[in-house]
C-alpha positions in Angstrom: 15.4 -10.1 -18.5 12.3 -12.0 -18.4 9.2 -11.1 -20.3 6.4 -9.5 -18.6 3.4 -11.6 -17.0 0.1 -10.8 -17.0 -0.8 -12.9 -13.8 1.8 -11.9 -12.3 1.2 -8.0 -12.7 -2.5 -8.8 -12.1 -1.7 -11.1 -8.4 1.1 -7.9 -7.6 -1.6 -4.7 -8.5 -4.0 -6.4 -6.8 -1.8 -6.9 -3.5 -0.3 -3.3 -3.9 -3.9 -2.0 -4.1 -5.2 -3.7 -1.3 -2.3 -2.7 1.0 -2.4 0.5 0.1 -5.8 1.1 0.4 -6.7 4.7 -1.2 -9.8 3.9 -1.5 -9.8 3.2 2.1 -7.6 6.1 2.7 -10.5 8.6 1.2 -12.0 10.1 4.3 -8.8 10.7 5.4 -7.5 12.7 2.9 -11.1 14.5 2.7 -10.4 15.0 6.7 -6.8 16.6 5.1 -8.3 18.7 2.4 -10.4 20.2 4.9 -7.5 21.1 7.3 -5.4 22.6 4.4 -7.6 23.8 1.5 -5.8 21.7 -0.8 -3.5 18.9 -1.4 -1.8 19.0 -4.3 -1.7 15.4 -6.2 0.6 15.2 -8.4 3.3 16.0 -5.8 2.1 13.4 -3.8 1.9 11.1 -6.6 6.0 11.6 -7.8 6.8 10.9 -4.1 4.7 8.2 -4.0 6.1 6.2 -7.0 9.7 7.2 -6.4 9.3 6.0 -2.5 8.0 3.0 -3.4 10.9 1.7 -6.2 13.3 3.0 -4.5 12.3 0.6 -1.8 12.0 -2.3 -4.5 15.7 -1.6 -6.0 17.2 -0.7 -2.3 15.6 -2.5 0.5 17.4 -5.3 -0.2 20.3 -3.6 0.3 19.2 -1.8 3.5 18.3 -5.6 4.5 22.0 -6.5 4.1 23.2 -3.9 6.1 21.7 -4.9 9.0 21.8 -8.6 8.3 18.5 -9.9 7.4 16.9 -11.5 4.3 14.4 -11.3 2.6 12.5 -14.1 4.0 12.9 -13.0 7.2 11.3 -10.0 6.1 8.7 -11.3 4.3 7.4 -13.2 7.2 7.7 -10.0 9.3 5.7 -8.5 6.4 3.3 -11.1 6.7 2.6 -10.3 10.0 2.2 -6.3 9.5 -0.3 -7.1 6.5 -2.1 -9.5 8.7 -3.1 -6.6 11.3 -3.8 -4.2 8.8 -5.7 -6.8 7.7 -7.5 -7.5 11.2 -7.4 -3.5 11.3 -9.7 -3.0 8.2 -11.9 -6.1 8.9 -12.8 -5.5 12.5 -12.8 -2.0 12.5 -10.0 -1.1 15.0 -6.5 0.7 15.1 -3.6 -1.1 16.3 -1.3 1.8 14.4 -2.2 5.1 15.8 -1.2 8.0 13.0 -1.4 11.9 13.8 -2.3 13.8 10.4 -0.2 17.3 10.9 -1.9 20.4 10.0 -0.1 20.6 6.8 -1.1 18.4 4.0 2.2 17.9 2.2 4.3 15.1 0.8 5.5 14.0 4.3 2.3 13.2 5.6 -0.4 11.6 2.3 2.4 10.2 0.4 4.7 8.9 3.2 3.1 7.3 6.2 -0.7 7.2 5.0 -0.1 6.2 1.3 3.6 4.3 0.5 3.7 3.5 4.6 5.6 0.7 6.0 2.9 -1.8 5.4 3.7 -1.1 1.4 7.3 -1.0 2.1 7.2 -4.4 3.8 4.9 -5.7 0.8 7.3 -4.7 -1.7 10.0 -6.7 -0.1 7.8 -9.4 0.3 6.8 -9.4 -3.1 10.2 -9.3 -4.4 10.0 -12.8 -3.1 7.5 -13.9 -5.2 7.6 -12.3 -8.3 9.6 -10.9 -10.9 11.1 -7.1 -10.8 9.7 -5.8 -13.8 6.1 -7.5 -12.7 6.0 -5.9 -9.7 7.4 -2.1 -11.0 4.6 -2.4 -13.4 1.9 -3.0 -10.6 3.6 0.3 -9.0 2.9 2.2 -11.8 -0.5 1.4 -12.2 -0.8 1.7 -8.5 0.6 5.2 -8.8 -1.9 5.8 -11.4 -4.9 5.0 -9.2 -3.5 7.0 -6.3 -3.3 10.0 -8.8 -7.1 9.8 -9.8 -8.5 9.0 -6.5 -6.8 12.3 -5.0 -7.2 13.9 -8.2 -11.5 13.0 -7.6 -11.6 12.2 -4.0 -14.8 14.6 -3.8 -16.4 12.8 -6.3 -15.7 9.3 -5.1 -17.0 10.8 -1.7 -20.6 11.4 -3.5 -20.6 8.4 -5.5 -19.6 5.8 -3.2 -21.1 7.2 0.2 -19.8 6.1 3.4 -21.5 2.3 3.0 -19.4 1.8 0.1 -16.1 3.3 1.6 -17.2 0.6 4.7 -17.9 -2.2 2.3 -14.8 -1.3 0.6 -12.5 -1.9 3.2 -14.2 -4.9 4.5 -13.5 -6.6 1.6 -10.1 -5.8 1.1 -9.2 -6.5 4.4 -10.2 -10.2 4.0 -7.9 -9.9 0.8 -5.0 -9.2 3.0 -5.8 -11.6 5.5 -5.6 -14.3 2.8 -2.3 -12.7 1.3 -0.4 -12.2 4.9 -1.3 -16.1 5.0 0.0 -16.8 1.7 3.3 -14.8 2.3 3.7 -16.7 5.8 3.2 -20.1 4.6 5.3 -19.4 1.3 8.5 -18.1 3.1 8.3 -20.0 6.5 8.1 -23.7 5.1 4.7 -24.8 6.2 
């Protein structure tokens, strides 16, 4: 096995956290909290993290099942990243999510925070950089996603809704520039 890597966990946190964008995700899950009363964050933390490496340790199978590899998938990847990308920059929705009445672990932890744009990534990433690397940016990813729903009315007061806007703003330009990476890297160019 090879020895962990700081840059390496540094580059795959970074990506993980600007894909999955809790920070971004906030007035949505204050929008949930309302509906329900209260969402309960350390269920939706577990399903989080187990969604998320079982995707790293199985998608490659699932890939060979229906006759892809990874490259393929981690320009298709590329491509979902860059319109989340254009998505958080510009403002608009190209994926339309309902949010069901019930805040459970179906809806916060799978689509709106380990969706298909962080299943894709970890694929991608798996392309890129070593196994342990990346399960250690899940973890710490998993622990931000804990204390942001863990303190989501806090964050609310301290960052306002200019700081949730500047936010995503910037890390949608971060995911432009890593959907461009992951193309170039995996397509030849």
């Amino acid at each position: 096995m090879h020895p962990l890597v700081f840059k390496e966990i540094i580059s795959v946190t970074m990506i993980l956290f600007a894909i999955i964008d809790i920070l971004g995700t906030i007035p949505i899950i204050i929008q949930m909290r309302q509906k329900v009363g209260h969402i309960e964050s350390e269920k939706a933390t577990i399903a989080v993290l187990v969604l998320m490496v079982t995707f790293l340790f199985a998608g490659d199978e699932l890939l060979s099942v229906i006759g892809l590899d990874i490259s393929s998938f981690a320009i298709a990847g590329s491509i979902v990243i860059f319109i989340i990308a254009l998505e958080m920059i510009l403002g608009v929705s190209f994926f339309k999510e309902e949010i069901p009445q019930a805040a459970s672990i179906v809806p916060l932890a799978f689509p709106l925070i380990a969706g298909a744009g962080t299943m894709t990534t970890l694929l991608s990433l798996k392309s890129q950089y070593q196994t342990q690397n990346i399960l250690v940016g899940i973890v710490l990813n998993t622990l931000v996603v804990y204390l942001v729903l863990k303190n989501v009315k806090l964050l609310e007061k301290l960052l306002g809704k200019t700081g949730l806007h500047i936010l995503r703003k910037a890390f949608g330009v971060i995911l432009l520039a890593i959907a461009i990476k992951l193309f170039r890297s995996n397509s030849g160019l």
